[in-house]
C-alpha positions as CSV (number, residue, x, y, z in Angstrom):
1,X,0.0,0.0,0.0
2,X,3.0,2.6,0.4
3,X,3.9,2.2,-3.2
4,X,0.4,3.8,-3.9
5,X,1.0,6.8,-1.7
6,X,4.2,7.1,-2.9
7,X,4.1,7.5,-6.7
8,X,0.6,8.2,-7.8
9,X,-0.6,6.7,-11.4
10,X,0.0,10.2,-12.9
11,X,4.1,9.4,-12.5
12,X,4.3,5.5,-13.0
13,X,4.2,3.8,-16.6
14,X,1.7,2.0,-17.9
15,X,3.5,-1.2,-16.7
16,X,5.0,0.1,-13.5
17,X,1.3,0.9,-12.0
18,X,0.3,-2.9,-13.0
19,X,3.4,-4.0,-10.8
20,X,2.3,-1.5,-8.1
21,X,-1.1,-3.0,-8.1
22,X,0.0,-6.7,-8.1
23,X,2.8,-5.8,-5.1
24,X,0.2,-4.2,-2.8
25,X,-2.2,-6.5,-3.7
26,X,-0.2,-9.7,-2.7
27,X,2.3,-8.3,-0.6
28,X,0.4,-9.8,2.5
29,X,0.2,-13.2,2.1
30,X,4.1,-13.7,0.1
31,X,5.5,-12.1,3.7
32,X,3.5,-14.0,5.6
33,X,4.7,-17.2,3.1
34,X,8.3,-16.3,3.2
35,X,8.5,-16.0,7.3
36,X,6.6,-19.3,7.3
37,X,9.5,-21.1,5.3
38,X,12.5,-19.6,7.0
39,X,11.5,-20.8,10.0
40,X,11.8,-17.8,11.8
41,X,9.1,-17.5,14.9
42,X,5.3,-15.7,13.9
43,X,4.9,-14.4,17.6
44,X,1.1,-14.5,17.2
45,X,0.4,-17.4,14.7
46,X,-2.5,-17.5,12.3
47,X,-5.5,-17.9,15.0
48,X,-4.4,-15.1,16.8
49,X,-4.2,-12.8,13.9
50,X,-8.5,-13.3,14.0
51,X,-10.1,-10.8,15.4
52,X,-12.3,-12.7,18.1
53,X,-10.3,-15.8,18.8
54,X,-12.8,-18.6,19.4
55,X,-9.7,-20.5,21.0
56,X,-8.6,-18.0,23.1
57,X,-8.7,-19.6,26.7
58,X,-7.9,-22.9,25.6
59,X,-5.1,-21.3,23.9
60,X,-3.8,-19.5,27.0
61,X,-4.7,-22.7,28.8
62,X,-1.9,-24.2,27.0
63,X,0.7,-21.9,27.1
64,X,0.5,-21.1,30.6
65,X,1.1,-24.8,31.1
66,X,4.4,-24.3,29.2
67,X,3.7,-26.1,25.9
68,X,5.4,-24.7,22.8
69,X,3.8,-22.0,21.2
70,X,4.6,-22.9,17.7
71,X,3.0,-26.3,18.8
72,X,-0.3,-24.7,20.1
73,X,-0.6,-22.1,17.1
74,X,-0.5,-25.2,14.7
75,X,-2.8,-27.1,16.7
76,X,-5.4,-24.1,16.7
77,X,-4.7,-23.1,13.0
78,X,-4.9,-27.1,11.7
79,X,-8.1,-27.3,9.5
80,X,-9.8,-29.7,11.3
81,X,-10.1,-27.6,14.3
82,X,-13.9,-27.3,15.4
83,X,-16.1,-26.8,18.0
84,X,-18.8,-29.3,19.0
85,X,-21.7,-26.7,20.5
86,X,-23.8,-29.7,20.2
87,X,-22.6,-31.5,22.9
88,X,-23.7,-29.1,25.7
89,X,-27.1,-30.7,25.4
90,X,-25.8,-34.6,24.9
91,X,-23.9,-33.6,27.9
92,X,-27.2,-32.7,30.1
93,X,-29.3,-35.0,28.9
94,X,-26.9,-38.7,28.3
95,X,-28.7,-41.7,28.0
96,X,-27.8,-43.4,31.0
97,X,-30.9,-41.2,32.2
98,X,-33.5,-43.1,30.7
99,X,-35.1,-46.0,32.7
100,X,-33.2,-49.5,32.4
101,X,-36.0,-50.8,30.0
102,X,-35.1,-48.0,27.6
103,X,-31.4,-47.5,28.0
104,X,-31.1,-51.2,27.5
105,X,-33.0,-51.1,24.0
106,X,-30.4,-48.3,23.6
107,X,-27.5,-50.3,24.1
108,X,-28.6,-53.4,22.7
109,X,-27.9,-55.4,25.1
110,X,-29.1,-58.7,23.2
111,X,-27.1,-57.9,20.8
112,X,-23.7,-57.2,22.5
113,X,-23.9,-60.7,24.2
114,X,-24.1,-62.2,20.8
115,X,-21.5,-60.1,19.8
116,X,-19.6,-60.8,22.7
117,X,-19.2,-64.6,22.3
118,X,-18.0,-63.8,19.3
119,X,-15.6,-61.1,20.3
120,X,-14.8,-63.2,23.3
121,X,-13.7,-66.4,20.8
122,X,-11.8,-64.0,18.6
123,X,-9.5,-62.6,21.5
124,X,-9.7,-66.0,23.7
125,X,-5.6,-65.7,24.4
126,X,-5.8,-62.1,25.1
127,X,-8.8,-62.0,27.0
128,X,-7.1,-65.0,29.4
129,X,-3.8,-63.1,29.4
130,X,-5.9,-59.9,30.7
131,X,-7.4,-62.4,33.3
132,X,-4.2,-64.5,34.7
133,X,-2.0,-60.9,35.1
134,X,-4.7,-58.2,36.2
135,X,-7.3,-61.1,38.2
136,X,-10.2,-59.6,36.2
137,X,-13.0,-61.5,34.9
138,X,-12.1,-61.5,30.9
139,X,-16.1,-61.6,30.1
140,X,-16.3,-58.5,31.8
141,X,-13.4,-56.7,29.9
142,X,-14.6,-57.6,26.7
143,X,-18.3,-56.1,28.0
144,X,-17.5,-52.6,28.8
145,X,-15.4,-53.0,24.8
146,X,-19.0,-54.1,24.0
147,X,-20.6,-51.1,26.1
148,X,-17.7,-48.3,25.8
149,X,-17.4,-48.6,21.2
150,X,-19.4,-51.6,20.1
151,X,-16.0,-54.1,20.1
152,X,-14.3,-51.3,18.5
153,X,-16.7,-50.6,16.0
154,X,-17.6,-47.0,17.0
155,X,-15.2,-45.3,18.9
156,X,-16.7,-41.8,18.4
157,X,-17.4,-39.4,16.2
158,X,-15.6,-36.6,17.5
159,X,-11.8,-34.9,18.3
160,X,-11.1,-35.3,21.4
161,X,-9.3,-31.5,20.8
162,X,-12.4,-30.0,19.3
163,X,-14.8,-31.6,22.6
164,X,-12.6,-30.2,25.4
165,X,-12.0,-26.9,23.8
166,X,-15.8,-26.7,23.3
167,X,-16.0,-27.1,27.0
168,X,-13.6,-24.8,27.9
169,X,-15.0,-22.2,25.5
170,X,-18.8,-22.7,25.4
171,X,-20.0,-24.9,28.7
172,X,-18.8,-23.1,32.1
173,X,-20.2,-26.2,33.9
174,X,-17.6,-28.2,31.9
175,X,-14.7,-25.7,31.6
176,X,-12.4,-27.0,34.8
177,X,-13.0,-30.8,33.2
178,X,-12.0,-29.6,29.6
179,X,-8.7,-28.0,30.7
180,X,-7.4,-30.6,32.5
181,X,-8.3,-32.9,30.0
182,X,-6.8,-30.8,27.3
183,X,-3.6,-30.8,29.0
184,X,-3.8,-34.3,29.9
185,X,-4.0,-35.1,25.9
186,X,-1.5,-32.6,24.6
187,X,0.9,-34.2,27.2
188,X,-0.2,-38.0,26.3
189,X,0.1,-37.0,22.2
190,X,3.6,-35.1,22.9
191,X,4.8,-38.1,24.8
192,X,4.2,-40.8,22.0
193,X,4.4,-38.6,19.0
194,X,0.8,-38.6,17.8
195,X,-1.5,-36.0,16.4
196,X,-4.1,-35.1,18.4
197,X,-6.3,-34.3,15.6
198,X,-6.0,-38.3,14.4
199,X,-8.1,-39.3,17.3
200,X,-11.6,-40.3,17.8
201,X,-13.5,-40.0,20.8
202,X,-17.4,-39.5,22.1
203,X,-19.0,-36.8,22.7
204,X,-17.6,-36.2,26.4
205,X,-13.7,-36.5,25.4
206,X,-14.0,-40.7,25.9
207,X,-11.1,-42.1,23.5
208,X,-10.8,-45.3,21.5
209,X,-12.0,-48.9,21.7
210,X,-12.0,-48.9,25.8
211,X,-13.1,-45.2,26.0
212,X,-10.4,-43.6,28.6
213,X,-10.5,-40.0,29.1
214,X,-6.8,-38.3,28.2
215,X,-6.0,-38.4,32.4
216,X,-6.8,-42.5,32.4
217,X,-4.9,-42.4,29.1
218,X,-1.6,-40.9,30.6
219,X,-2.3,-43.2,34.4
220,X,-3.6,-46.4,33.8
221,X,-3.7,-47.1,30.0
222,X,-0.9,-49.8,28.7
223,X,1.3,-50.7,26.1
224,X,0.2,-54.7,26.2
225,X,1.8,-55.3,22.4
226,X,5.1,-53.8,23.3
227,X,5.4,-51.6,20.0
228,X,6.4,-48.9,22.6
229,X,3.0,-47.0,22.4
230,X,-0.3,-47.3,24.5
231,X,-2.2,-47.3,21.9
232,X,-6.1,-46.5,22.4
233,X,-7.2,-47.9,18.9
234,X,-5.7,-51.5,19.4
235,X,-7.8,-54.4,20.7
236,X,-5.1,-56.0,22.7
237,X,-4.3,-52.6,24.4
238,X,-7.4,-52.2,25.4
239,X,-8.1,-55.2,26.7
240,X,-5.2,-54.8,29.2
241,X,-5.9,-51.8,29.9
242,X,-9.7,-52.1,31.0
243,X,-8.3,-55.0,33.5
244,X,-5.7,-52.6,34.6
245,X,-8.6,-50.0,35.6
246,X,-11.0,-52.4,36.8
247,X,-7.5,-53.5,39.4
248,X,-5.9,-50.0,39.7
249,X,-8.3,-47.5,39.3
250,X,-8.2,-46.3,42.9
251,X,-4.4,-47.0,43.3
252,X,-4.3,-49.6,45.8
253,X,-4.7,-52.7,43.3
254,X,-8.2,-54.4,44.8
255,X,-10.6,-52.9,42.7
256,X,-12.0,-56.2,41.4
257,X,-12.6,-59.6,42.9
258,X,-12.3,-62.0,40.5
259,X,-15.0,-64.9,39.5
260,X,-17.9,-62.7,41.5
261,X,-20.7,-60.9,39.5
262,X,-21.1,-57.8,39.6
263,X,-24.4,-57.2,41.5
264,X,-25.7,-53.5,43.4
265,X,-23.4,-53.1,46.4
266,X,-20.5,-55.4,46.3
267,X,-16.8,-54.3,45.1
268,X,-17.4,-54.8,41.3
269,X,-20.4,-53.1,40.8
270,X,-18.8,-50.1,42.5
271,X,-15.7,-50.8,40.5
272,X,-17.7,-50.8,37.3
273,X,-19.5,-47.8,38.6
274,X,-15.7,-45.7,38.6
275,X,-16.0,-46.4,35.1
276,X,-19.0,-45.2,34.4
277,X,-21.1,-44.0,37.6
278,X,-24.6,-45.0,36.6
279,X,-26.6,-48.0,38.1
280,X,-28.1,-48.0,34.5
281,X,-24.5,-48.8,33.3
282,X,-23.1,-51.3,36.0
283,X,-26.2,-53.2,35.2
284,X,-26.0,-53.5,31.3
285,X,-22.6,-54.0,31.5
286,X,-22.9,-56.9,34.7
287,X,-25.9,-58.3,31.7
288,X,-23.6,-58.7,28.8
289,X,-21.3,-60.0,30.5
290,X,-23.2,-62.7,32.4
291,X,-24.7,-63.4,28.6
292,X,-21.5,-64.0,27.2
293,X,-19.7,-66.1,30.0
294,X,-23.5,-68.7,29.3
């Protein structure tokens, strides 16, 4: 735009005053092109530059934890960024509020014990692995797969980035949850190299075939493959790591009693009430996998 107030069309040629146009014209974008590929810093980054950050807390949430900034502009500035607003109302209204009768039809509870035995058959060895190391009942880790992403078949719909900055940004009720998860994920992806916008979770930040949140992820999820990753979209990780919780999750290693059904009041109901705290759950979950072990 200074070429323009500096020399006027009255004292450019023909061709100089093209040129001038084109320059001011693109001038923006080649800088900002040229201090992209010579790697010098962009203090601000491209989401900042917007008027109105919608990522602005999350952002700060980030960088006041001491994560990269060049790491948390690009994760902000990658096109598949979003916000969920949907998910405030899934979030007030989830479907372990229904009666039994009705959350059951949701789950399809029939279904997941036929599926089970199947499932169950497939991963016999892992599923008895699970059982000898953790002692946890292997019909009952291969339920909650069945309850938690239909044996793997649907382990969300969502980015786990997109649901927690939604929270953070849009659902006060939620915001405390979605920072710490936030930060639990970026640490979790950081540590084992993976993009955080790969990921699939639900609609509340839940990730992969056993549906851990990023905190679980980082504490009690395992590497039961030994590829050197705990990786939440592999069966036999999974499966371990469900029998880890169902032991661990309070941190003193009797959280299940093994070869007892779950039933209202004794240890592995409430155990499979820490993974999901809903009678309606415990209950589908203690059904599928009574169905499966017949």
């Amino acid at each position: 735009m200074r070429l323009e107030r500096k020399e006027g069309p009255s004292t450019l040629t023909r061709r100089g005053f093209f040129r001038g146009i084109a320059f001011a014209l693109f001038w923006p974008p080649l800088s900002m092109l040229m201090t992209n590929t010579s790697g010098s810093e962009n203090p601000d980054g491209p989401k900042a530059l917007v008027r109105g950050d919608p990522y602005k807390n999350a952002r700060g949430v980030l960088v006041s934890e001491g994560f990269d900034k060049q790491y948390v502009d690009a994760l902000f500035s990658d096109p598949r960024m979003k916000l969920y607003p949907a998910i405030k109302k899934v979030l007030n209204r989830p479907s372990e509020s229904l009666t039994y009768e009705k959350y059951r039809k949701v789950m399809a509870v029939e279904q997941k014990i036929r599926d089970g035995r199947i499932f169950s058959r497939k991963y016999a060895d892992e599923l008895e692995e699970a059982e000898k190391k953790y002692r946890v009942d292997g019909h009952y880790i291969a339920a909650i797969i069945g309850a938690e992403s239909d044996f793997g078949r649907n382990p969300g719909k969502y980015n786990p980035v997109g649901v927690f900055v939604t929270m953070i940004e849009r659902i006060a009720h939620r915001r405390s949850f979605g920072e710490v998860e936030l930060v639990e994920l970026v640490h979790f992806c950081q540590r084992y190299d993976i993009d955080p916008h790969s990921l699939m979770s639900s609609y509340s930040g839940a990730i992969g075939i056993a549906q851990f949140i990023p905190s679980l992820l980082n504490k009690l999820f395992v590497d039961a493959d030994g590829d050197g990753t705990p990786n939440p979209t592999t069966v036999v990780d999974a499966i371990h790591s469900i029998a880890n919780y169902l032991k661990n999750h309070r941190g003193y290693g009797s959280g299940w009693t093994l070869g007892t059904k779950a039933s209202p009041g004794n240890r592995n109901w409430r155990t499979l009430l820490a993974y999901n705290n809903h009678p309606n759950y415990a209950r589908a979950v203690s059904e599928i996998a009574e169905g499966i072990l017949q």
